[in-house]
VOPAGU-2260 file (C-alpha; in pm, 1 decimal, decimal comma):
REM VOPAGU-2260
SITE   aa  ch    i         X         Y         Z
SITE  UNK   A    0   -6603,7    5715,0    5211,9
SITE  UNK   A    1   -6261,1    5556,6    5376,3
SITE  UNK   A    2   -5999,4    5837,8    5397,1
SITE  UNK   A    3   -5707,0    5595,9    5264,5
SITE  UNK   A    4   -5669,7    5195,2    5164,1
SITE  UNK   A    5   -5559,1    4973,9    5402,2
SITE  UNK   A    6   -5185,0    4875,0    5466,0
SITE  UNK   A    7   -5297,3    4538,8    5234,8
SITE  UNK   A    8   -5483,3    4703,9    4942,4
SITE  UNK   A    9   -5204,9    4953,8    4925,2
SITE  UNK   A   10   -4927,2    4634,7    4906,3
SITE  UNK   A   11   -5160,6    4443,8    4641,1
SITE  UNK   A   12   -5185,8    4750,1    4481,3
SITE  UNK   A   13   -4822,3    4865,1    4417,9
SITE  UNK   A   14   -4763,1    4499,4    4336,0
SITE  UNK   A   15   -5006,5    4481,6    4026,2
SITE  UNK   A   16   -4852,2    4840,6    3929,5
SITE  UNK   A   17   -4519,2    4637,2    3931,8
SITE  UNK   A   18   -4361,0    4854,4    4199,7
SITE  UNK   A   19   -4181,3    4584,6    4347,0
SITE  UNK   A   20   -4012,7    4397,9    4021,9
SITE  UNK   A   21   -3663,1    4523,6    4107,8
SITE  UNK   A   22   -3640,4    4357,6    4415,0
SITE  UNK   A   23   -3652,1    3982,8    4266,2
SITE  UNK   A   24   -3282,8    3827,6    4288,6
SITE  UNK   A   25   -3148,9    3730,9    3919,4
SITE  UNK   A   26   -2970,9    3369,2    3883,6
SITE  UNK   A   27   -2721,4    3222,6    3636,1
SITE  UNK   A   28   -2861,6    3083,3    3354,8
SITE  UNK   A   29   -3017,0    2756,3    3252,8
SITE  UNK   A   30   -2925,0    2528,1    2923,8
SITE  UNK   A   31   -2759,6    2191,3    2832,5
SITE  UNK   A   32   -2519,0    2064,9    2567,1
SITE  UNK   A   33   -2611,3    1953,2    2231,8
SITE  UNK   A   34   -2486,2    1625,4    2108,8
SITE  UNK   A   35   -2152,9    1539,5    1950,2
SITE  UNK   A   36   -2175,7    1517,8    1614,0
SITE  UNK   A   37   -1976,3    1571,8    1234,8
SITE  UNK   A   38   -1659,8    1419,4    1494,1
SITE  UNK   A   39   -1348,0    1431,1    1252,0
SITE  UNK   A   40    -975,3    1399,9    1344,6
SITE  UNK   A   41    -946,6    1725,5    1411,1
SITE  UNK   A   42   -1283,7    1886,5    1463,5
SITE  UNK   A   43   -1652,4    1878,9    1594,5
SITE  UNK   A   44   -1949,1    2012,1    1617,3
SITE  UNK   A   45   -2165,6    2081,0    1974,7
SITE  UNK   A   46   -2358,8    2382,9    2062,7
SITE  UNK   A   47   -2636,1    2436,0    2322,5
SITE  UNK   A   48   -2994,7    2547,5    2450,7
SITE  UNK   A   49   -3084,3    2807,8    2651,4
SITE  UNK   A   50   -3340,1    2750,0    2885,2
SITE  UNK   A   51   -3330,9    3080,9    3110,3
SITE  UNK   A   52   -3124,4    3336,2    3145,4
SITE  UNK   A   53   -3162,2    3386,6    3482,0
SITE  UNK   A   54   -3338,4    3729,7    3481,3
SITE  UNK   A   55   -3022,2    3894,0    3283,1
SITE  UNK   A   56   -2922,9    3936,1    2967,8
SITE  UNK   A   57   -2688,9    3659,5    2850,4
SITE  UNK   A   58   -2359,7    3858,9    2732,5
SITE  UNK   A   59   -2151,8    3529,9    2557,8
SITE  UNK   A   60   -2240,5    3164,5    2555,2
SITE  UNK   A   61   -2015,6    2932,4    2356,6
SITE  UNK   A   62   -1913,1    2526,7    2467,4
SITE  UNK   A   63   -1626,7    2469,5    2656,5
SITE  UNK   A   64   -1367,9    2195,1    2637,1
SITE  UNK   A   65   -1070,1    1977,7    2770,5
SITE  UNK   A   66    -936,3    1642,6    2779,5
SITE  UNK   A   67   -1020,1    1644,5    3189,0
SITE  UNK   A   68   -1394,9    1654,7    3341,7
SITE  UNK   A   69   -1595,6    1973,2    3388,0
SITE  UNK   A   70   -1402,0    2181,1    3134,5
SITE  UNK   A   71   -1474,3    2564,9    3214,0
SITE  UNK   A   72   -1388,8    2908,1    2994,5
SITE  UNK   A   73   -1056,6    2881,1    3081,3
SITE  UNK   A   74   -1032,6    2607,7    2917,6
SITE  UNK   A   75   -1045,3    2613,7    2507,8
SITE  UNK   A   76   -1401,6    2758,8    2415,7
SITE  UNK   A   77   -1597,8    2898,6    2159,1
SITE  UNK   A   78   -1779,3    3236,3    2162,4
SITE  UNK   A   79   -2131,5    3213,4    1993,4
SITE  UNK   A   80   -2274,4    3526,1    2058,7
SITE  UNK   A   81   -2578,7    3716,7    2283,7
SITE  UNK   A   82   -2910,5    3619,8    2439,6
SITE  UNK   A   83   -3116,3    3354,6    2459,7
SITE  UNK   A   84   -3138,0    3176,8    2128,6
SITE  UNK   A   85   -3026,1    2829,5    2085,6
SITE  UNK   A   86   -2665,7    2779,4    1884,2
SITE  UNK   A   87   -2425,3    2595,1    1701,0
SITE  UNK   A   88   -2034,5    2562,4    1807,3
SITE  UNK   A   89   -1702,0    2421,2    1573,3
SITE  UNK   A   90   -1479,4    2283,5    1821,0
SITE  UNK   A   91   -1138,4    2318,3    1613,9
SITE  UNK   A   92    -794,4    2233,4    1666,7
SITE  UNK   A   93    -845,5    1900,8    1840,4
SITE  UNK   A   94    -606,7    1652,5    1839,6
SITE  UNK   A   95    -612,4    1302,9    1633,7
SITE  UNK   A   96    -730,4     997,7    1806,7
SITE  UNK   A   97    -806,9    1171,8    2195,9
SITE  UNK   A   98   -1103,8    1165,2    2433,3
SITE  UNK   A   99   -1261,9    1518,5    2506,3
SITE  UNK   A  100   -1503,4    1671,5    2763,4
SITE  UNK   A  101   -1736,1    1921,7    2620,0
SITE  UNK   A  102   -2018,0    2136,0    2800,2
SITE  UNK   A  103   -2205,3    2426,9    2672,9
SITE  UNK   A  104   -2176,9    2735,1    2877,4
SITE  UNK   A  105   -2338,9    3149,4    2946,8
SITE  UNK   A  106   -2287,5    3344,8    3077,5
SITE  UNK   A  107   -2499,7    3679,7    3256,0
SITE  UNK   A  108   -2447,8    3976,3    3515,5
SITE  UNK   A  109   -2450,1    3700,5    3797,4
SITE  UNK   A  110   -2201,4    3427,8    3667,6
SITE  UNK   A  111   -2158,2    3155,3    3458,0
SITE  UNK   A  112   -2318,3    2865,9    3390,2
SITE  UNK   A  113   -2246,8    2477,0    3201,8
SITE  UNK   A  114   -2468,2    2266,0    3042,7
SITE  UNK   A  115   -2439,3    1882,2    3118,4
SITE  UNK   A  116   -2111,8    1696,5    3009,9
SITE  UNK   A  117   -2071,2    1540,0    2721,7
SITE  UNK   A  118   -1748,1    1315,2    2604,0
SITE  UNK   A  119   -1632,0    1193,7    2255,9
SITE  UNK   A  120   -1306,9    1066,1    2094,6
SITE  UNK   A  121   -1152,5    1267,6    1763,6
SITE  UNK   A  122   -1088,6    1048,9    1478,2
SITE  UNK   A  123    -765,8     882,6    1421,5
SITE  UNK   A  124    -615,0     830,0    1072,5
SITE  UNK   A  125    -515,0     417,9    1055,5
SITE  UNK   A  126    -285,9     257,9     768,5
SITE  UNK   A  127    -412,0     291,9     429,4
SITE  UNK   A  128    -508,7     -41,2     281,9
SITE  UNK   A  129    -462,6    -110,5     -64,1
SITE  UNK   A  130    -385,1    -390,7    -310,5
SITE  UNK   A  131    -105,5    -428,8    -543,8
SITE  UNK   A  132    -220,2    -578,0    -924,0
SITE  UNK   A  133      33,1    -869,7   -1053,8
SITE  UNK   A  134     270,7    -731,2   -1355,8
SITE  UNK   A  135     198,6    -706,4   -1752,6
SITE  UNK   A  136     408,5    -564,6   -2050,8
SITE  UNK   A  137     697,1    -780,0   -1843,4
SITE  UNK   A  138    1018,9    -752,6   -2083,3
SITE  UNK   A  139    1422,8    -775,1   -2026,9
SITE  UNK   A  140    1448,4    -431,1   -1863,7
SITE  UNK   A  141    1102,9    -298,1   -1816,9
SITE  UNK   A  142     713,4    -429,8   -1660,1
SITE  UNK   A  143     411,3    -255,0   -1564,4
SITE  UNK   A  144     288,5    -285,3   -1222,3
SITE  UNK   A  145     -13,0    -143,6   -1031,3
SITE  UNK   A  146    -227,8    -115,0    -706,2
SITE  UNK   A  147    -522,6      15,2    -568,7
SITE  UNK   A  148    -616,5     171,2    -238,3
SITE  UNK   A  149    -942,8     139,6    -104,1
SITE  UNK   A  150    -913,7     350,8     141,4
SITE  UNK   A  151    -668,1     654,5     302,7
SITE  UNK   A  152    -766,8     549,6     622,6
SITE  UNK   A  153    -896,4     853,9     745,2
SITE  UNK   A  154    -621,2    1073,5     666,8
SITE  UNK   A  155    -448,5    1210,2     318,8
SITE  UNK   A  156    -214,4     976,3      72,5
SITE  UNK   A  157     121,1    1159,3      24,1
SITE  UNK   A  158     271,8     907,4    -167,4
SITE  UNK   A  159     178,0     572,7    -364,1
SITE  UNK   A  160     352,8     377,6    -643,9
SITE  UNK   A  161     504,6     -14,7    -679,7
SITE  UNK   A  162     855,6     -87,7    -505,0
SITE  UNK   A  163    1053,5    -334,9    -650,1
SITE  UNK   A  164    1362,0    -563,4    -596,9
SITE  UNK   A  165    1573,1    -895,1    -591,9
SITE  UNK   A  166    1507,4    -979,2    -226,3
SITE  UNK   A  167    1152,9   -1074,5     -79,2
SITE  UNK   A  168     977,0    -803,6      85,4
SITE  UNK   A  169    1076,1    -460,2    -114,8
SITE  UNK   A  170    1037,4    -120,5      39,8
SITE  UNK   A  171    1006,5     225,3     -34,3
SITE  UNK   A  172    1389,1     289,2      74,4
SITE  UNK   A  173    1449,9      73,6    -273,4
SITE  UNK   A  174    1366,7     108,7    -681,9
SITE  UNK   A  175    1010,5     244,1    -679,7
SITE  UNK   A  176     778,5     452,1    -891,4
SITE  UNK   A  177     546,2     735,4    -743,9
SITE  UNK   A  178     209,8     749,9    -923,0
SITE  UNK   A  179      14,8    1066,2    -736,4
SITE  UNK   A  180    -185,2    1103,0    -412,9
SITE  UNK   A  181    -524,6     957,7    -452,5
SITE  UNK   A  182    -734,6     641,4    -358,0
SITE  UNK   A  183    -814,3     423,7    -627,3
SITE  UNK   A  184    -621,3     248,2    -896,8
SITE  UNK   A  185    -316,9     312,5   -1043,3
SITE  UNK   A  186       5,4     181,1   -1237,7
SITE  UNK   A  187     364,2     212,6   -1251,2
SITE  UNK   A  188     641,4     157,5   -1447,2
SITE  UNK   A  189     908,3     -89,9   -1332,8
SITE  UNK   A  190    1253,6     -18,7   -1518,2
SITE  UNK   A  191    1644,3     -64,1   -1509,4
SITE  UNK   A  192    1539,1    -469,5   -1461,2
SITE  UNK   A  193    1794,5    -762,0   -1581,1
SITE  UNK   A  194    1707,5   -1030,3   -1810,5
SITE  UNK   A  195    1685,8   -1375,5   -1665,2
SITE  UNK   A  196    1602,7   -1246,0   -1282,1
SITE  UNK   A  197    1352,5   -1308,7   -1060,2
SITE  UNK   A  198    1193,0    -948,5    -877,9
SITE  UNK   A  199     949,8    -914,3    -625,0
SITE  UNK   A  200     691,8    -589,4    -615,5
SITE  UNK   A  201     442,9    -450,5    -391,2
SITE  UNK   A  202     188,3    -144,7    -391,9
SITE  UNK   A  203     231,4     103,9    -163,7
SITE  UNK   A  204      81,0     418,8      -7,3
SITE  UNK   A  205     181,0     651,3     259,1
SITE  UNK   A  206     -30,1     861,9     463,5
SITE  UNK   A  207      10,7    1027,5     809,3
SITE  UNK   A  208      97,6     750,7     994,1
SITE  UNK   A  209     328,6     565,5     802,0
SITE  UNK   A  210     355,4     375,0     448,4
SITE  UNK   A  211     143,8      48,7     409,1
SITE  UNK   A  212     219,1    -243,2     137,6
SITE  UNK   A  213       7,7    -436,9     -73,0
SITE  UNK   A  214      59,1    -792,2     -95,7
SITE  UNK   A  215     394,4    -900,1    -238,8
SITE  UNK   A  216     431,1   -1121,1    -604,2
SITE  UNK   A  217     701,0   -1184,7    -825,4
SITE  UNK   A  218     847,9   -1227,6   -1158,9
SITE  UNK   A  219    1144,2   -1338,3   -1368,8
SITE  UNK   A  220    1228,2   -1181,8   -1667,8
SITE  UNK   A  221    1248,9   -1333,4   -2014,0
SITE  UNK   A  222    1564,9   -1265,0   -2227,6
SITE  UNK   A  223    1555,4   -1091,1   -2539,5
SITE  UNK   A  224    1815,1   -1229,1   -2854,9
SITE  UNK   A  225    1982,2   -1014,8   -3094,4
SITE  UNK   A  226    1672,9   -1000,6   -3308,5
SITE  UNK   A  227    1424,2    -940,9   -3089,5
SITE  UNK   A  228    1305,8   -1231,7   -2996,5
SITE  UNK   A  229    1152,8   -1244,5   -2637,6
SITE  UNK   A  230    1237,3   -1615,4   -2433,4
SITE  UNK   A  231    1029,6   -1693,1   -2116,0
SITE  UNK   A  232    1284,7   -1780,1   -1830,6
SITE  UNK   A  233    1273,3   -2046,2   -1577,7
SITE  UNK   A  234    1492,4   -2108,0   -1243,0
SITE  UNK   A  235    1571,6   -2470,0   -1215,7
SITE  UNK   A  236    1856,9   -2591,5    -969,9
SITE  UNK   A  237    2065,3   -2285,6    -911,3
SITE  UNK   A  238    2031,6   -2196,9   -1272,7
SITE  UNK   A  239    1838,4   -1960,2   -1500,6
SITE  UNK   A  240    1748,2   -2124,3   -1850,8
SITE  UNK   A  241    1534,6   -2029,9   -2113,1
SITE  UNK   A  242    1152,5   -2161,2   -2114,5
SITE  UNK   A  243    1161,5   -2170,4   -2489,4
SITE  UNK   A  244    1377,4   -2269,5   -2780,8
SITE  UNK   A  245    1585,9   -2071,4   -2949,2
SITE  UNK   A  246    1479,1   -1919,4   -3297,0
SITE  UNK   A  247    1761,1   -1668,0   -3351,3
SITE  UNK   A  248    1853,6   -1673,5   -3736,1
SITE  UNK   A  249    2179,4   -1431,6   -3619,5
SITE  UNK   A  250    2447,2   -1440,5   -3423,6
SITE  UNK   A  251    2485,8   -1226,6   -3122,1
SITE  UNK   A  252    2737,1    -958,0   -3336,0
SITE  UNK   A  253    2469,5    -892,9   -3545,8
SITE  UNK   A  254    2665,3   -1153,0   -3862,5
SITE  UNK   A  255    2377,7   -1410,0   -4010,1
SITE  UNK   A  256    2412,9   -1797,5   -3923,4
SITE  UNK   A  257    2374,7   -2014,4   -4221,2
SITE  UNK   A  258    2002,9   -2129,9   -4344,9
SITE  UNK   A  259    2040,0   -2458,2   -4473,4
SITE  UNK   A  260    1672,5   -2516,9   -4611,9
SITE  UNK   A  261    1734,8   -2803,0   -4878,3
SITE  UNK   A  262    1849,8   -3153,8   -4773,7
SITE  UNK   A  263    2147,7   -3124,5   -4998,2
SITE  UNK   A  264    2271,1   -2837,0   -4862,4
SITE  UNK   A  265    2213,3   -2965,7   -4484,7
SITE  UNK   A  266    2374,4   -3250,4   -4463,8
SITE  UNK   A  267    2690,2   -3132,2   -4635,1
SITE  UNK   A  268    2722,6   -2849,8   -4399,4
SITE  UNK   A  269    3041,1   -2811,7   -4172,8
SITE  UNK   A  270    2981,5   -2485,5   -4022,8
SITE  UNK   A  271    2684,4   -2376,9   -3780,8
SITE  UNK   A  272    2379,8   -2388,6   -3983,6
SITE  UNK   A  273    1983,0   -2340,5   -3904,5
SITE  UNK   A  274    1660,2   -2483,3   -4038,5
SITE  UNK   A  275    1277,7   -2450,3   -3997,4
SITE  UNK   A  276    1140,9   -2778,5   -3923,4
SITE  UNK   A  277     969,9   -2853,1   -4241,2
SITE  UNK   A  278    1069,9   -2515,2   -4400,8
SITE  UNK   A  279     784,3   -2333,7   -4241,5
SITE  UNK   A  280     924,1   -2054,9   -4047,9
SITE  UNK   A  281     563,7   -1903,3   -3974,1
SITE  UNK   A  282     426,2   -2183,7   -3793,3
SITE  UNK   A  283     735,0   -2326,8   -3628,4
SITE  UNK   A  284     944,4   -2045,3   -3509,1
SITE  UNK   A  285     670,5   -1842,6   -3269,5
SITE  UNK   A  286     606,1   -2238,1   -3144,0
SITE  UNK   A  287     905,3   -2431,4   -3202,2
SITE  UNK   A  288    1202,9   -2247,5   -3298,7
SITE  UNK   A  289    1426,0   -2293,1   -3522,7
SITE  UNK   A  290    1656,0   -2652,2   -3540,3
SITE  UNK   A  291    1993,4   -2630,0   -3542,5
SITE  UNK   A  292    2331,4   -2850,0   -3570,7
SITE  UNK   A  293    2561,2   -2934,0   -3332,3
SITE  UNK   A  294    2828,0   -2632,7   -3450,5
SITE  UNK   A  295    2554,1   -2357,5   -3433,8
SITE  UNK   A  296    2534,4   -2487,2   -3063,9
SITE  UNK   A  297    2873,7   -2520,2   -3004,7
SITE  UNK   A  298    2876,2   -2164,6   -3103,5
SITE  UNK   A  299    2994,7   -1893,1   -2797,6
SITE  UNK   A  300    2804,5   -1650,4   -3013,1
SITE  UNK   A  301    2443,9   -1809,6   -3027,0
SITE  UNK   A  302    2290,9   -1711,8   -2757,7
SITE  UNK   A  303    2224,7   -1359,5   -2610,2
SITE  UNK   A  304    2493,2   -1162,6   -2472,8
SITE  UNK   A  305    2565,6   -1249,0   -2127,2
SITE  UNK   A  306    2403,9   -1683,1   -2218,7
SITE  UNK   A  307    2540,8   -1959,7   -2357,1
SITE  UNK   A  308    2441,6   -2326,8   -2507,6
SITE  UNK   A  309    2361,4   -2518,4   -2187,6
SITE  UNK   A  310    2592,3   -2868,5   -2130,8
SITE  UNK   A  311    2654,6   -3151,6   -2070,1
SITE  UNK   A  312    2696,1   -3111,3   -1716,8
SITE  UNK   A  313    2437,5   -2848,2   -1703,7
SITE  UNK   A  314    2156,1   -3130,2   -1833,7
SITE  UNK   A  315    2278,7   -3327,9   -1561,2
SITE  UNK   A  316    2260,6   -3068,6   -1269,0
SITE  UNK   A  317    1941,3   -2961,3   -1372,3
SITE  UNK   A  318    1810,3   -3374,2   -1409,5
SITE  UNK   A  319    1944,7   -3419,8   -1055,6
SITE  UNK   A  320    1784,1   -3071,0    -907,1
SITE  UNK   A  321    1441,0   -3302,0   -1040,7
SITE  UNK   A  322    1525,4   -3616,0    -837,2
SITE  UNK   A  323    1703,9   -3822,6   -1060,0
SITE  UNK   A  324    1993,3   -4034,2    -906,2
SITE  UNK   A  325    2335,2   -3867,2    -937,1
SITE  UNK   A  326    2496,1   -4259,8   -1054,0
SITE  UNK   A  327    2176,3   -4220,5   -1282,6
SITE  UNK   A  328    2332,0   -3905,8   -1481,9
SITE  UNK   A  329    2606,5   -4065,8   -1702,9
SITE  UNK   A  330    2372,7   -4409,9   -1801,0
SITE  UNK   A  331    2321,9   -4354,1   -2221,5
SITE  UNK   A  332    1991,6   -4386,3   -2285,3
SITE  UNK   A  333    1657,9   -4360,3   -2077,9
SITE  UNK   A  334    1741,8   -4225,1   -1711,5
SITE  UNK   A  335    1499,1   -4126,7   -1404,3
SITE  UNK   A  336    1120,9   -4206,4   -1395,5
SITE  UNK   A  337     868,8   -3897,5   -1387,5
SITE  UNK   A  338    1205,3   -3673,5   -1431,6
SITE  UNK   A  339    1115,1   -3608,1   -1867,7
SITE  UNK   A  340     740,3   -3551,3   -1743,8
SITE  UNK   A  341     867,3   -3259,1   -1529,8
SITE  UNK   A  342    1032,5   -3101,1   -1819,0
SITE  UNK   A  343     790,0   -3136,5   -2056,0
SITE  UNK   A  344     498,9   -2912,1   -2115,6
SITE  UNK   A  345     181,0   -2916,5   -1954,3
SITE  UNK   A  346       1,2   -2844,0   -2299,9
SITE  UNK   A  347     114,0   -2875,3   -2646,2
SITE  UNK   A  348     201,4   -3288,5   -2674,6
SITE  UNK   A  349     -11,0   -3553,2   -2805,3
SITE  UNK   A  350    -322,3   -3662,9   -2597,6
SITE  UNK   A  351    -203,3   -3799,6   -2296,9
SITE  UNK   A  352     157,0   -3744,4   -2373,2
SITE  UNK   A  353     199,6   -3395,6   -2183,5
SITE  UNK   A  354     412,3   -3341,6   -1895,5
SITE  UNK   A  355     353,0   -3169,3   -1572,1
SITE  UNK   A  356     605,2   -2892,9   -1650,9
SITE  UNK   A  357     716,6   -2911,5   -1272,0
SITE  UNK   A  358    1056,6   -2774,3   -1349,0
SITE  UNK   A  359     980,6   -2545,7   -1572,0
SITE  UNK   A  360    1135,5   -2606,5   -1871,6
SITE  UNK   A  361     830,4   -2631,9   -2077,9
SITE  UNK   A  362     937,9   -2874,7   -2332,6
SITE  UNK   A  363     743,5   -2894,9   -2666,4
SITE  UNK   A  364     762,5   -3193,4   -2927,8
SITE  UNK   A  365     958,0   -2987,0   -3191,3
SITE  UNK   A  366    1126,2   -3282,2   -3387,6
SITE  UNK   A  367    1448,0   -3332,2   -3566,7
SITE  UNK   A  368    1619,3   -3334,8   -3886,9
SITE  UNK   A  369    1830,9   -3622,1   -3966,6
SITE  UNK   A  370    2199,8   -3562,0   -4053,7
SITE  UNK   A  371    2205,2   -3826,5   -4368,5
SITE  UNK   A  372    1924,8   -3705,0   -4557,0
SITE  UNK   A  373    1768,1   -3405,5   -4414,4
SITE  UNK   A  374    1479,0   -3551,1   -4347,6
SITE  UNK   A  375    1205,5   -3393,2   -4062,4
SITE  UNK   A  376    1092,1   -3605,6   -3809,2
SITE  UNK   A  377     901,5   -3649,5   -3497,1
SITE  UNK   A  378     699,6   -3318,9   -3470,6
SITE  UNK   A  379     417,6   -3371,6   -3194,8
SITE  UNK   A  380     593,9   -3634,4   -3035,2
SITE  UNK   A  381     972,6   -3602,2   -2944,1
SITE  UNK   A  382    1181,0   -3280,6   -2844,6
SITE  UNK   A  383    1527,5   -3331,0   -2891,7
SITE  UNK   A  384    1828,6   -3040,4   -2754,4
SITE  UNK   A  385    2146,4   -3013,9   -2817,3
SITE  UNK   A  386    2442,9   -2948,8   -2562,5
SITE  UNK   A  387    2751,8   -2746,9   -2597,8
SITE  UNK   A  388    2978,3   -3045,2   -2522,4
SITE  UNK   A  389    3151,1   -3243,0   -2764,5
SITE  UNK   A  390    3152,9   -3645,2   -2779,7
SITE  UNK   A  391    3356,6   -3711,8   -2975,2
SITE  UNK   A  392    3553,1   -3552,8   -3337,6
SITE  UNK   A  393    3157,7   -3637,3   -3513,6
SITE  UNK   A  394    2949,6   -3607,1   -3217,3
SITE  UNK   A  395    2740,4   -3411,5   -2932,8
SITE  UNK   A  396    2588,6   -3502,8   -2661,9
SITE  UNK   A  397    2196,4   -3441,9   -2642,4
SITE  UNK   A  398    1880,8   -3485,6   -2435,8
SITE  UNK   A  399    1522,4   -3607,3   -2604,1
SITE  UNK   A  400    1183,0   -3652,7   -2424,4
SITE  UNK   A  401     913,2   -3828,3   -2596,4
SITE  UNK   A  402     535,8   -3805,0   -2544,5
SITE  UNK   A  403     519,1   -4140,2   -2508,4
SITE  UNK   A  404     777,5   -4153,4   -2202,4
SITE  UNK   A  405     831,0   -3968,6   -1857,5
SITE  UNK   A  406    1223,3   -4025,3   -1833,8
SITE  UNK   A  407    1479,3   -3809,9   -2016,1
SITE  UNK   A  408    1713,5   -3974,4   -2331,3
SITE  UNK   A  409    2089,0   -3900,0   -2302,9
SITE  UNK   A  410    2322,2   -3986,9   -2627,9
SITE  UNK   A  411    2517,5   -3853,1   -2872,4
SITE  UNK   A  412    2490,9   -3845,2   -3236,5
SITE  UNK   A  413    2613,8   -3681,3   -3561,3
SITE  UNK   A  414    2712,1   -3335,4   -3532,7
SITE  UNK   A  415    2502,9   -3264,1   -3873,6
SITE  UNK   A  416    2142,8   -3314,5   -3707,3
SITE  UNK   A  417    1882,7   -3063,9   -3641,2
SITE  UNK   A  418    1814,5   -3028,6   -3340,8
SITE  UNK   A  419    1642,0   -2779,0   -3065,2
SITE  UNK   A  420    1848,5   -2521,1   -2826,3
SITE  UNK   A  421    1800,0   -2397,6   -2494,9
SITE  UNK   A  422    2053,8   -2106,4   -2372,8
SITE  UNK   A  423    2145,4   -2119,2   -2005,0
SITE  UNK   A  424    2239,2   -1696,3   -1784,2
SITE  UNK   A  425    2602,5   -1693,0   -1755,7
């Protein structure tokens, strides 16, 4: 029997008894960086994977990061617990819109360790874009208006509503409404308008970087008589006129203007006086309007407040602002060429007898009455309007279009005939 093991056995021995463990040297530990991901504006998510932990226990591992390269713990950091199991890290607090270094970390007895770099850029919030929805309900003093917003552009509406005014291009620092703080549709009320004026609107919404507009459109508004009634409005030249005729059966104090609905009683009539063309109120007035004679429309009191009976001169500024010759104006009789087709309506004559309504004026065939026997005539094919300007001690000067003619008609003729009106802003 050997009396003791060799210097060998006695090594291999103490080594499988795991006598010499201790004297292995411990490392830092081993992992990389998860990928980016749920990047926001102001927030992210990383994390990381252990691999080893070097032969100590892992006390803290977390990510690390910066807006430079190799971002360490004393940089910003999370702090994701103990030991070797894979985790999850919020990065928080980031800024909008900026490029950031990120590396996992751990650290053990020996030191710390990082993961492999990884870079991203935090969301940025852009301009909300939206669009604004053209106006309804439009009256005198009021319209509804609308937009909607697609999208917040990454950020938070504060604000959104219509902005309104008399100049192109209306902002927030003018007349607007405010209609809440979400995407998606929405309408406002436009209010404190003026009859007879021409407003331009846009959508808008504001987020953090600044308020955005819709596109721009416009309207004018119509002008409302003592009645009621509501006229469509129209600026032609440098003037506003009414689209429509007038079908006011009142003057504007409120006191009645005289219905003259038998012959007898029209043509014996001195005073202003009013008829329906063929005594049908119901059909003619929402189309038509009423007819009137020359002393209704010599009348300062006719009209809305704040219009009156367009002129003479008026006619003639707004036949000119079409083209027509100014030595043309003062010729009695048929004047211009295509300058009646602009006034009349697009709809609403004979076949082939409307107009292209480029002025605006929208001129229907409402007839006449004569002034020696009350008769109606020319519904469907002639309009005929009155001015405010006297010929003569019997007679006023008017305009007629005809469906079968593009020029415009200038005469005069007996104070007593029926006639249409158009009222012209002040």
């Amino acid at each position: 029997m050997k009396k003791g093991l060799t210097f060998f056995a006695l090594v291999g021995l103490m080594s499988a008894m795991g006598l010499f463990q201790g004297c292995k040297k411990a490392t830092v530990p081993e992992l990389t960086t998860a990928a980016i991901s749920e990047i926001g504006l102001t927030s992210a998510v990383s994390g990381g994977t252990i691999i080893a932990d070097g032969g100590e226990e892992i006390t803290v591992k977390g990510v690390c990061w910066g807006t430079s390269v190799n971002p360490t713990v004393a940089d910003s950091k999370t702090s994701d617990g103990k030991g070797t199991a894979n985790f999850v890290s919020n990065l928080v607090g980031l800024a909008e819109g900026t490029t950031y270094y990120v590396r996992a970390y751990a650290t053990n007895e020996v030191g710390t360790a990082y993961g492999n770099e990884l870079t991203f850029t935090t969301n940025e919030v852009t301009a909300a874009v939206l669009t604004t929805t053209e106006a309804t309900n439009i009256t005198s003093t009021t319209a509804s208006a609308g937009g909607n917003i697609t999208s917040a552009g990454g950020g938070t509406i504060t604000a959104r509503g219509i902005c309104w005014g008399t100049a192109p291009n209306p902002t927030i620092a003018g007349n607007k409404t405010t209609n809440g703080t979400d995407i998606g549709t929405f309408t406002g009320n436009i209010t404190g308008l003026t009859d007879g004026t021409t407003y331009y609107y846009r959508a808008y919404a504001t987020n953090s970087t600044g308020t955005t507009y819709g596109q721009e459109f416009s309207f004018i508004t119509p002008v409302t008589d003592i009645e009621g009634n509501l006229y469509k409005t129209a600026v032609i030249g440098t003037k506003v006129w009414m689209a429509e005729n007038l079908k006011v059966t009142k003057f504007n104090d409120n006191t009645d203007i005289t219905l003259a609905s038998a012959d007898v009683d029209w043509i014996v009539l001195t005073g202003a006086g009013y008829c329906w063309y063929s005594n049908d109120p119901d059909f003619n007035k929402p189309v038509y309007g009423a007819l009137y004679n020359w002393h209704a429309a010599n009348s300062a009191n006719i009209c809305p407040t704040g219009w009156h009976v367009a002129t003479d001169a008026e006619y003639n500024a707004l036949e000119t602002s079409l083209g027509l010759a100014q030595a043309d104006v003062d010729i009695w009789g048929w004047r211009g060429t295509d300058h009646g087709s602009k006034m009349k309506s697009a709809t609403g004559w004979n076949a082939g007898e409307n107009g292209t309504n480029a002025s605006g004026f929208t001129a229907l065939p409402g007839g006449y009455r004569y002034y020696s026997d009350g008769e109606y005539n020319g519904q469907n094919s002639i309009g005929y309007f009155w001015t405010a300007t006297e010929h003569d001690t019997d007679r006023g000067w008017y305009r007629r279009l005809d469906g079968n003619s593009a020029a415009v008609y200038k005469a005069s003729t007996d104070k007593r005939a029926g006639k249409s009106i158009r009222c012209v802003k002040n």
